[in-house]
C-alpha angles and dihedrals in degrees: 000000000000130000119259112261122261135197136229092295099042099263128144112258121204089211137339111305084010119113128196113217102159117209122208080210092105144069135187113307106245114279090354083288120186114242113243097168125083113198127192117211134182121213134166130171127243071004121273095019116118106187130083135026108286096126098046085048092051093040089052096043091245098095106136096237091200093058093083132010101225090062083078083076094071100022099130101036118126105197150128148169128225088239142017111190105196133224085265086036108239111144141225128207119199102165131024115246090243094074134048119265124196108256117104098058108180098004142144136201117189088332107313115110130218096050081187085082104060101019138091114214124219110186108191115195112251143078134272094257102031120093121254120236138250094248094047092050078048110050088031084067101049092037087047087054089047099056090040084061094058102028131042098243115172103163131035118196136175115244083251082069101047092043113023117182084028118063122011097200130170088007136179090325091071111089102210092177084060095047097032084056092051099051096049 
């Protein structure tokens, strides 16, 4: 058998484009529970900065804390997200969608709370009022298909929907008409 595949810096890949940075930011979902939500996230990291590997670093614990001031601001966050799909769309996976990772925080769906039990996160880099790229609409739609052929996901929200008045993500800059007509 093959060896799994790797990327530029040696690192084990899932598929191709697809790059495996594992977070310790997630536990077992609540009574081994299938995930049937699908939330969209934004992230960027100092905001609004797209180079370098501060999300993968916070995601992972190991964010230096002392490269950019406004990183006080989360320094004692402990989070994560099953996937980051990056501006040129590769993706990232840091927990796999069996388990829980950390992303939704507060947060409720049609009544039920911790959204965190019974969703899958998808954080794309950006900001609330940037465009999203090509490639992000793109992958977040295959990557969307794929996760619909393992879980039952029947609904798919951004995290301004599961926690309104508290986060704003992925906010007016996200065309759900765009992404809603390439997962049908």
């Amino acid at each position: 058998m093959d060896p799994p595949p790797v990327d530029s810096t040696g690192h084990r890949t899932v598929a191709p484009g697809i790059l495996r940075r594992p977070s310790p930011n997630h536990d077992q979902r609540p009574d081994g529970e299938d995930p049937y939500l699908l939330v969209i996230h934004n992230i960027s990291l100092p905001p609004g900065v797209f180079t370098g590997d501060a999300i993968i670093d916070f995601f992972q614990n190991r964010l230096d804390i002392s490269s950019h001031s406004w990183f006080e601001n989360i320094r004692d966050m402990r989070v994560s997200a099953h996937f980051l799909i990056r501006r040129d769309g590769t993706i990232v996976q840091f927990v796999p969608t069996v388990l829980r990772a950390w992303h939704a925080g507060v947060s409720s769906f049609e009544g039920r709370e911790r959204c965190n039990d019974f969703s899958v996160g998808i954080e794309l880099e950006g900001t609330d009022t940037l465009a999203y790229t090509d490639a992000q609409y793109e992958r977040l739609a295959a990557l969307a298909a794929a996760i619909r052929a393992r879980h039952p996901i029947r609904a798919v929200r951004g995290h301004e929907h599961i926690a309104p008045g508290r986060k704003t993500d992925p906010g007016p800059a996200f065309d759900w008409d765009r992404f809603e007509s390439t997962t049908r």
